[in-house]
C-alpha angles and dihedrals in degrees: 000000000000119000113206119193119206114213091169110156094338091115091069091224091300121123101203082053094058103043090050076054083060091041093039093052098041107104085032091105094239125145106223139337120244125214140183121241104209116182099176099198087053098048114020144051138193093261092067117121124218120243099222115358096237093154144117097157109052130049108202128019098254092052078057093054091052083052096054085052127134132186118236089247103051094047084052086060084052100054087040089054090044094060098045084056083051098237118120123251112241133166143178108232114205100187136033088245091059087045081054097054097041084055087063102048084048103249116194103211138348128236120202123214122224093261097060101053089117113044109101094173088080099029087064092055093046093049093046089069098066097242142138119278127215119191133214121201109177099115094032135101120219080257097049084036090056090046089066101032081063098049095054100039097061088048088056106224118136116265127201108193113212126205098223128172105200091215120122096229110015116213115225085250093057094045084097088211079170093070095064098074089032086068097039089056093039105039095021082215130137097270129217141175142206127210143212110167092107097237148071116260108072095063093048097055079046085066108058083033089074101269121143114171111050127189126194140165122245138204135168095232124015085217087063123114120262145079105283110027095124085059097052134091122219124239091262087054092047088063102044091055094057092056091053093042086060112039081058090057092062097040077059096050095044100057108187116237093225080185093066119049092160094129090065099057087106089054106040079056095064091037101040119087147229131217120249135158123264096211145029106278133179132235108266097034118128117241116243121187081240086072102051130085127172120235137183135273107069108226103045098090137353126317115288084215083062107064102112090069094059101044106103097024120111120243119239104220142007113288122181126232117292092017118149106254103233129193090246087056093068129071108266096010094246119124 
């Protein structure tokens, strides 16, 4: 199982913000933290539209980009600071400039985001490393998914597929657990998701859906300014997703044997139950179901589970309500 935190463009363009985000999310139990490399001039023009008009600040989506940018330098003290925290540096590049630049801070693997699918421009570079590749599939359809899948198969690098709805935030109707399974079968690849319904329980069904690698945005208040906050969880819920990630985990790795109950032998025999009488009755009566009751603990009758074989059988000697009905009480002392 392998926790990805997306910081995206929750830093707001500062860097003391982003690296309290690396500080903020160490001890959460997450596995790396993922970034976006944005270059504006690589992968951006004037002409681009904004997907929701969040903000006050730029005026067009490229001025935005500029905004989001980094130095090398500086991203190479963020992925420094990443790994002291022990957490692994990770980033979506968006150009083959950025691709460029993450080569020379020594990237691991590269993870796409929905919106770069197709471009095979970059996925050729990025192929061209070596590296892991994580996919995501939000955009694409199970034609355009295969296309990729293809491209960077015959180059061999690992690839890692993602369900992934591109909704901010995601409704619970829109999460397509059902794909999980749908591109195991299809693609017989490790499967991730990721994830953007802002809280905690999609990727936790993902889990024991199958699911091993998880991705989710971050931010340190839902009320903060940005694009995806909605979609986002808060340090706290972070936390506390990792936790449930992993408890189910173990809950996968520890399947239960229903055919064998023989570890709770001890306690059945406090819950189960014994048969006894719920009233005086006399030597001679006929027993009716009316006059049995069970009662705990298991062993000191019959077996509660046993009462059809007594009902119509006379009892043998006197018993008192609420007495345990025993073998020797019945004629015959059969049961």
């Amino acid at each position: 199982m392998y926790i990805i935190v997306e910081i995206g463009q929750a830093h707001e363009g500062s860097l003391g913000i982003a690296h309290s985000y690396i500080d903020a999310l160490a001890g959460t139990g997450v596995d790396a933290i993922k970034w976006q490399m944005h270059i504006a001039d690589a992968e951006s023009s004037e002409e681009e539209p904004f997907r929701v008009k969040f903000s006050y600040e730029d005026d067009r989506r490229i001025d935005y980009w500029r905004r989001m940018e980094f130095t090398l330098e500086q991203w190479r003290g963020i992925k420094q600071h990443c790994e002291e925290k022990g957490m692994e540096f990770i980033c979506s590049p968006f150009s083959n400039a950025a691709v460029e630049a993450l080569e020379q801070l020594g990237v691991s693997k590269y993870k796409i985001g929905s919106g770069e699918v197709n471009n095979f421009l970059m996925l050729e570079k990025i192929c061209k490393t070596g590296k892991a590749v994580l996919l995501s599939s939000g955009m694409s359809s199970y034609e355009e998914l295969q296309e990729a899948v293809n491209f960077v198969q015959s180059h061999g690098n690992e690839l890692i597929l993602f369900q992934c709805t591109t909704a901010y935030p995601t409704e619970a109707k829109d999460w397509g657990l059902n794909v999980i399974s749908e591109l195991r079968e299809k693609f017989k690849l490790s499967i991730g998701f990721s994830d953007h319904s802002g809280g905690i329980t999609a990727c936790t069904a993902a889990a024991a859906l199958g699911a091993s690698y998880f991705e989710i945005h971050v931010v340190f208040d839902k009320r903060m300014f940005g694009p995806d906050t909605k979609a986002s969880l808060t340090i706290d819920e972070t936390k506390d997703l990792c936790r449930s990630l992993h408890e189910v985990e173990t809950a996968l790795n520890h399947p239960i044997e229903k055919s064998d109950n023989s570890r709770f032998t001890e306690v059945k025999g406090i819950f189960e139950k014994s048969l006894a009488v719920n009233r005086n009755m006399k030597a001679g009566e006929i027993i009716s179901i009316e006059d049995l009751e069970g009662k705990k603990p298991k062993g000191f009758g019959l077996d509660a589970s046993k009462f059809r074989s007594i009902i119509g059988e006379k009892l043998n000697k006197d018993l008192k309500a609420w007495s345990f009905l025993k073998e020797e009480d019945i004629s015959n002392g059969q049961a």
